[in-house]
C-alpha positions as CSV (number, residue, x, y, z in Angstrom):
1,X,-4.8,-24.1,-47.2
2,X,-6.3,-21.2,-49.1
3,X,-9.9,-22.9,-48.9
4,X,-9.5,-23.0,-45.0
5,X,-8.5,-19.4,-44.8
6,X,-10.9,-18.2,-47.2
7,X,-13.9,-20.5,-45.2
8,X,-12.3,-19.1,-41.9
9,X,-12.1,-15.4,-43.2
10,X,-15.7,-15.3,-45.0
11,X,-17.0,-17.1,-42.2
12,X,-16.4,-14.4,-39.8
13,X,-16.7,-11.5,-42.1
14,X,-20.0,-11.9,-43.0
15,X,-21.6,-12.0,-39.4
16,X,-19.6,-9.2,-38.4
17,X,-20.2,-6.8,-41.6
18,X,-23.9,-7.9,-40.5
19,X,-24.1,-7.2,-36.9
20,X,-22.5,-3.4,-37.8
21,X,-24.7,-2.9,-40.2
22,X,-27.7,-3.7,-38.3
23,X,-26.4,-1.9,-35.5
24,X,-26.1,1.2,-37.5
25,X,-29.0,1.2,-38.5
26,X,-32.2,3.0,-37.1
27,X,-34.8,0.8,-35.7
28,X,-37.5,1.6,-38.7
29,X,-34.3,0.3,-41.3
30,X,-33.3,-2.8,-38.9
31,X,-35.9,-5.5,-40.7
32,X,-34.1,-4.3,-44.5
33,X,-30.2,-4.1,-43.3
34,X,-29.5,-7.9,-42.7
35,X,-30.4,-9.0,-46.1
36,X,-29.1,-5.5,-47.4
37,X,-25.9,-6.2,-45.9
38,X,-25.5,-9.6,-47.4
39,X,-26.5,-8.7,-50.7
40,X,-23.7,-6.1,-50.7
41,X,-21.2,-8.5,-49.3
42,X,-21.8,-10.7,-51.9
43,X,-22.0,-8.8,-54.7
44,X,-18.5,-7.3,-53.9
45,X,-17.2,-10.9,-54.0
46,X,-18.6,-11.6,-57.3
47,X,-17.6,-8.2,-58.8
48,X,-14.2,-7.9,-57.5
49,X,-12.0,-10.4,-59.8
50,X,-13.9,-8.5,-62.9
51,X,-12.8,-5.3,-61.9
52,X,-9.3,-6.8,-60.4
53,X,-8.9,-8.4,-64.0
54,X,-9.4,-5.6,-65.7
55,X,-7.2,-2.8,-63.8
56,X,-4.4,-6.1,-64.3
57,X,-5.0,-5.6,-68.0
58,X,-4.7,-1.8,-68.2
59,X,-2.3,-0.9,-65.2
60,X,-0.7,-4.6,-64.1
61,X,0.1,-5.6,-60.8
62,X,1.0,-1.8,-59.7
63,X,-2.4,-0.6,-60.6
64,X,-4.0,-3.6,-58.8
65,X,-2.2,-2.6,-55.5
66,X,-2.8,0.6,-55.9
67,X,-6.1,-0.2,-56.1
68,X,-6.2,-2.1,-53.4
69,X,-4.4,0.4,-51.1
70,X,-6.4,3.0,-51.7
71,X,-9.9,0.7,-50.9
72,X,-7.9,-0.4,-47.5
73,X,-7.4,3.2,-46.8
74,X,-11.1,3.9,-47.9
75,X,-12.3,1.8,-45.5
76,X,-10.2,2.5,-43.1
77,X,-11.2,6.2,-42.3
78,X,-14.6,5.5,-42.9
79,X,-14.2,3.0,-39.8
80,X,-13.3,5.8,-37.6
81,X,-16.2,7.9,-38.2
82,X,-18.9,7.4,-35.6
83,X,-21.9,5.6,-36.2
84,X,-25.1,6.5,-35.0
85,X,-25.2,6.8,-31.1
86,X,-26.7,3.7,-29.7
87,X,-30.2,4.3,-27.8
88,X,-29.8,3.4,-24.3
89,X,-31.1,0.4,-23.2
90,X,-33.5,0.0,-20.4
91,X,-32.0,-2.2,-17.2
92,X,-34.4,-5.2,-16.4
93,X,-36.9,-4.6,-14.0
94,X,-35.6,-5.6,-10.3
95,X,-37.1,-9.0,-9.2
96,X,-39.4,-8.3,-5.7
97,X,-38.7,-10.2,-3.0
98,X,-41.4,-12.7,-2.3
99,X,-43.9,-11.4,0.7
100,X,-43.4,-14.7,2.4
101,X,-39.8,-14.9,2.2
102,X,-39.8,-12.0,4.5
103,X,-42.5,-12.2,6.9
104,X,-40.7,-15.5,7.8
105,X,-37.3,-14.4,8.1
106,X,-36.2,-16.0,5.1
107,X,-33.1,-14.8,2.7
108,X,-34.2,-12.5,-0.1
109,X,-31.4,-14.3,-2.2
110,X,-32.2,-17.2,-4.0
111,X,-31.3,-20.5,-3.3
């Protein structure tokens, strides 16, 4: 059961750290953020039980919630700070009307 909800979290994590980051970012940084963003994703989940393991060593179990409190909180108000603004994007182009779908009458809309 923890597998499943570890698979499940990580699963849909990833993509969506990803798609923030990349949306963050300007257009010259988009090619480096994707890979940026996974790198750092993954190296948090490698480095976290060494540094979990050792604050259980000095501090115990307190120390570890602590801990992990004050990332949640971390992360929390830097969630609420706005991103960048994101550029406005351009509506299609409007599809013309055929010339002779209207010299003979016919519906503009397609079929």
């Amino acid at each position: 059961m923890a597998s499943l909800a570890l698979g499940c979290t990580y699963g849909l994590g990833l993509p969506a750290f990803q798609a923030r980051a990349v949306n963050l970012a300007g257009p010259a940084e988009r090619a480096r953020m994707l890979p940026m963003a996974g790198l750092l994703f993954e190296v948090a989940i490698l480095v976290f039980p060494l540094v979990a393991g050792a604050v259980v060593g000095s501090a115990g179990y307190r120390g570890l919630f602590a801990l992990l409190i004050g990332i949640t909180a971390a992360v929390t108000a830097l969630g609420q700070i706005r991103g960048r603004r994101a550029e406005p994007v351009a509506a299609p182009p409007l599809q013309s009307v055929p010339a002779a779908a209207v010299a003979d009458g016919g519906s503009a809309e397609p079929a």
